[in-house]
N, C-alpha and C positions, 0 to 999 in steps of 0.2 A: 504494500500500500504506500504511494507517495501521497506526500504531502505539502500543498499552492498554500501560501500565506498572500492574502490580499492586504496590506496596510494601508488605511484611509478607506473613507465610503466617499470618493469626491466621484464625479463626472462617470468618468470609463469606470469606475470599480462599480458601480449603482447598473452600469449594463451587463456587466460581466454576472452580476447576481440573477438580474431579470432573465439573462439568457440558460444560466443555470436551473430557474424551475423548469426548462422543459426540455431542456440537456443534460443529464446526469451524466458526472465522468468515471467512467468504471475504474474500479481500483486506485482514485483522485481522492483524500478527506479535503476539503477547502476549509478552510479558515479567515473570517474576515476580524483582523483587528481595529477598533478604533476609539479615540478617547471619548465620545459621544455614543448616546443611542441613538439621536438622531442626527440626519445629516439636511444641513437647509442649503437651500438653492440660490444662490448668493445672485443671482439675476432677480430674484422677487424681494431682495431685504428693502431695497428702496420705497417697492408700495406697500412693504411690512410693516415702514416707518412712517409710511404718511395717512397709514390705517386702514390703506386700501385691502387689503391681504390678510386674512386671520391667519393665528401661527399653524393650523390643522393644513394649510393652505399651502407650505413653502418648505413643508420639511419632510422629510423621509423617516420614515419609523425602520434604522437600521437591522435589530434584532429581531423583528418581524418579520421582515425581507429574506434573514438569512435563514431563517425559519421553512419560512418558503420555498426557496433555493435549496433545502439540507446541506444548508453551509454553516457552519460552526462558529457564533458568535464569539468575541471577548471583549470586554469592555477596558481598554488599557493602552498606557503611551507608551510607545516603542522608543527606547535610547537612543541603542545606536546597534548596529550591525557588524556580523564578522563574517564575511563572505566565503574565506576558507573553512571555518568551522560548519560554515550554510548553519550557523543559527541568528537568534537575535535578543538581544536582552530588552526588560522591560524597567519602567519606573520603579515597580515594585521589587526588580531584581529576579524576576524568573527567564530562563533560558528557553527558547523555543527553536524544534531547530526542523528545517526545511530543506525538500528538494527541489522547490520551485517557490518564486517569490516574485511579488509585483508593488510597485510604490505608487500612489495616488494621494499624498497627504498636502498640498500644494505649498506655500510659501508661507513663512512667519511675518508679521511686522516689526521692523526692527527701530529699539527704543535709545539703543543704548547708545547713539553719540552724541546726544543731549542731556546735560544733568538734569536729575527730576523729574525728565518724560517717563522713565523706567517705574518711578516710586505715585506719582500722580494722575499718572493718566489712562483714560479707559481703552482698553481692546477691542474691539468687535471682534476679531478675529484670534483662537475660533469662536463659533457662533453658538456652542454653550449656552451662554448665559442672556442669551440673545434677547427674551422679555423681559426679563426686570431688567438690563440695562436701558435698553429702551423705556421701560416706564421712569426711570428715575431721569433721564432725560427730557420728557416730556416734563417732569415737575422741576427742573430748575431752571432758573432765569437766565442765567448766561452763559449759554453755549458757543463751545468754542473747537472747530475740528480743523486738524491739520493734514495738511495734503491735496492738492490740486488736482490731481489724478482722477482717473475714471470714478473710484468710490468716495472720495472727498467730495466733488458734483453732485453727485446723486444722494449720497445723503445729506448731508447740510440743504439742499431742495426739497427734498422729501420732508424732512424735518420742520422747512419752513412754512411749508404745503399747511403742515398740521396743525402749524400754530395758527397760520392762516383760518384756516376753515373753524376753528374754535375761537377765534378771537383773543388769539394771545398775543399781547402787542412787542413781546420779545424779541431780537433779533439775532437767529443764529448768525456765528463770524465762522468767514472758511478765512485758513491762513494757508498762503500755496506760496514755493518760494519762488517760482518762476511764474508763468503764465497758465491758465489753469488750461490742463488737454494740451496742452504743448504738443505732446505725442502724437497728436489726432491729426490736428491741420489748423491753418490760421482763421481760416471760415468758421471750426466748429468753435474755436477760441472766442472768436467775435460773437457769435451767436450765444452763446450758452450765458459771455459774460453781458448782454442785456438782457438776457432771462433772471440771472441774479437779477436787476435792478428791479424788474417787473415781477420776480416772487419776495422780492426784499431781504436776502439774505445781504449781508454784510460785507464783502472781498476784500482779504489781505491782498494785494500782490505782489510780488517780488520782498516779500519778508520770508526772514529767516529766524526759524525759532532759537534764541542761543541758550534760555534755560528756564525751567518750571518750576515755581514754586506751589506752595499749599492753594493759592488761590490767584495766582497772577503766571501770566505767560508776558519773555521777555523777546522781544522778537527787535530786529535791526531790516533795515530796507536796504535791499543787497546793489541798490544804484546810488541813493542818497548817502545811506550809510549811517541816516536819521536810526536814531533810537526810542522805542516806546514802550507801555506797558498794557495788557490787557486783561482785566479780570473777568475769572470763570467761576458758575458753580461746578458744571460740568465739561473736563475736555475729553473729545476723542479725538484717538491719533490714528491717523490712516494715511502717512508718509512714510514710504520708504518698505520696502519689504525687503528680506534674507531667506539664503538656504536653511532648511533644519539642520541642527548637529548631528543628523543621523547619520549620514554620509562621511563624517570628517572623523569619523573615530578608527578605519582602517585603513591604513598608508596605500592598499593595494587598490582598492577600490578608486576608479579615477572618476576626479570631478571638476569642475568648472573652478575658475579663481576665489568664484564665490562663494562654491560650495556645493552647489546644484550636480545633483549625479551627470554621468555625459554620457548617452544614449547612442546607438548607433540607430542606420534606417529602420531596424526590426524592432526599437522600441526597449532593444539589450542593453543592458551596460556596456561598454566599450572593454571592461577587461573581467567582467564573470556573464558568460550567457544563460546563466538562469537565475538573472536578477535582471527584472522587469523594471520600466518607470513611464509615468504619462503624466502631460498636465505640466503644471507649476514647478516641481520637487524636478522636471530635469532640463538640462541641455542637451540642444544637437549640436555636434562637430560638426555639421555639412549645411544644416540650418539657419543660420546667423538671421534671417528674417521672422522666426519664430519668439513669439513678444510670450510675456508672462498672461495669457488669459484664458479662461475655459473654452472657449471656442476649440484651440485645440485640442484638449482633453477629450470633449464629445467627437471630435472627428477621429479621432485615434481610438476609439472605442472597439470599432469595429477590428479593426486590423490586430489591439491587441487582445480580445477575443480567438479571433483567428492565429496568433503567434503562441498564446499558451494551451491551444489545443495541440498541433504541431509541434510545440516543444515537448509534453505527452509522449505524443505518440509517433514522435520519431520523422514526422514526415516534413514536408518544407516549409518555409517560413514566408509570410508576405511583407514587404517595403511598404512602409508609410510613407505619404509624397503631403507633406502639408500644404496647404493652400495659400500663396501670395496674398489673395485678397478677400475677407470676410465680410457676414455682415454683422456691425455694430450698431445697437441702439441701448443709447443711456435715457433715464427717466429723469426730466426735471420736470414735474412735479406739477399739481393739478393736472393729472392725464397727460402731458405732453411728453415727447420725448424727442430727441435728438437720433437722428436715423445717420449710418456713415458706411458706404462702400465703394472700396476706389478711392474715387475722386468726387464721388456723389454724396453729397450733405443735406438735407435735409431737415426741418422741425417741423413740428406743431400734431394735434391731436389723433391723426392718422398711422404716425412714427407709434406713438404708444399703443395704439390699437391691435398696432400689427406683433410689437414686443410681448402685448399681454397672450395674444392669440397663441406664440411661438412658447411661453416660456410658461403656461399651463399646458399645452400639448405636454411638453417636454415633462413635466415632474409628474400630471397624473399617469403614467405609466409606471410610475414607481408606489403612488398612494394608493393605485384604485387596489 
């Protein structure tokens, strides 16, 4: 009897379960670890936050799935790995050990090169604790989130959506150190930041956080080089993400500068072939256009289905060819969304229509 350790319920491992209720692998035990029972659909937390979306609505009921599957729950965080010995240790300090193994746990946010961001400020990620941090958000007066980025957008909108619609005359503050969506393009830049003014959210830009206190963030303006202060009840940070440490605890196991495993076209490790990875947790050597976001994860779904059957049972493996150009659509807030493929930008009420349609498709296949 061999034994597949799935770690993470992200993207591709939620399909690899669904495919398992009605492929049983003979002589296969599966096991899925992850530090959650549920796993939530990080494309619905924006209308989670602005009350569109109840929690029954966006999340996965892990242990039930695997249930389903006759795949072998654990509730538990993985350290680090030793790919020679094919096991893995956990939190707790128990050994597990494998003949096959897949990573889907995607990226950490990382706190630590700001004093005080580590000790004061809130996570979303992971998404754990994802209602009462939300509800304690809604109850304080001045919120404050860092990050410019796709998810800093979307929620600090989302967030304002709700004060909106309740009448709370608060205003969330996004602090971004560059331009917000830099990444995206200068249209969606333009667009999103007269959406702030017209949902009223607050924009830092071009500040840089240099340190947090009990109730004050110290931010500097990275062209002026003006100095200010701002108080919070509540901050969340969602600047900057990192590799997990699980990667960097075996010398042999190759990984990116960052940290991120390095995957060859089949989805392998680059130097153990039956160590798996998708999603966020890895890089490609051959990839270099391949961005940190679930779009890939779900596209790779399939292929790495079809690579740990094969790897099984001996027979060939298929190449994953990722996609140059996706589609993206972010939620800012009272129903609208920001739509972006290519070169083709798009907003307004039709964008979000289309994102809600896609991205209920997508999770009731794992709820119903």
């Amino acid at each position: 009897m061999k034994t597949l350790i799935l770690v993470g319920g992200g993207h591709a491992h939620l399909f690899i379960l669904h495919q398992l209720k009605n492929h049983k692998l003979d002589n296969v035990q599966v096991c899925l670890i992850s530090t959650s029972t549920h796993q939530y659909y990080s494309g619905m937390l924006s209308g989670y936050a602005e009350g569109i979306f109840q929690q029954s609505e966006i999340r996965v009921n892990l242990r039930q799935l695997c249930k389903q599957a006759g795949v072998m729950f654990m509730q538990e965080k993985v350290e680090h790995i030793d790919p020679v010995k094919q096991n893995i240790v956990t939190l707790k300090g128990k050994e597990i050990t494998y003949d096959l193994i897949s990573f889907n746990i995607g990226s950490v946010l990382n706190t630590s090169h700001v004093p005080g961001a580590d000790q004061y400020a809130m996570l979303i990620k992971p998404y754990d604790q994802l209602p009462q941090q939300i509800e304690k958000v809604r109850q304080s007066e001045n919120v404050i989130i860092v990050g410019g980025g796709a998810s800093g957008v979307e929620i600090s909108l989302a967030l304002q959506s709700w004060r909106n619609q309740h009448d709370i005359p608060n205003t969330v503050h996004l602090i971004s150190q560059g331009n917000i969506l830099h990444e995206v393009s200068k249209k969606a830049t333009n667009i999103v930041t007269q959406r702030f003014q017209q949902v009223g959210v607050s924009l830092h830009q071009h500040n840089q956080v240099l340190r947090v206190e009990k109730d004050i963030v110290h931010v500097i303006h990275t062209q002026s080089k003006a100095k200010q202060t701002l108080p919070y009840d509540t901050l969340i940070w969602l600047a900057g993400v990192t590799a997990s440490s699980i990667f960097k605890y075996h010398h042999t196991l190759e990984t990116d500068e960052a940290g991120y495993l390095f995957v060859n076209n089949q989805l392998q490790s680059t130097s153990f072939s039956n160590v798996f990875g998708v999603g966020d947790c890895v890089s490609f050597k051959h990839h270099a256009h391949v961005t940190k976001t679930g779009v890939y994860a779900v596209k790779a779904a399939e292929t790495l289905w079809h690579n740990l059957l094969a790897y099984v049972q001996g027979t060939d493996l298929k190449t994953y060819k990722p996609q140059r150009h996706y589609l993206a659509i972010l939620s800012t807030g009272h129903r609208q969304a920001l739509l972006k493929y290519g070169t083709f930008v798009a907003h307004g009420r039709w964008c979000w229509t289309l994102k809600k349609k896609i991205d209920t498709s997508f999770i009731k296949k794992y709820i119903e």
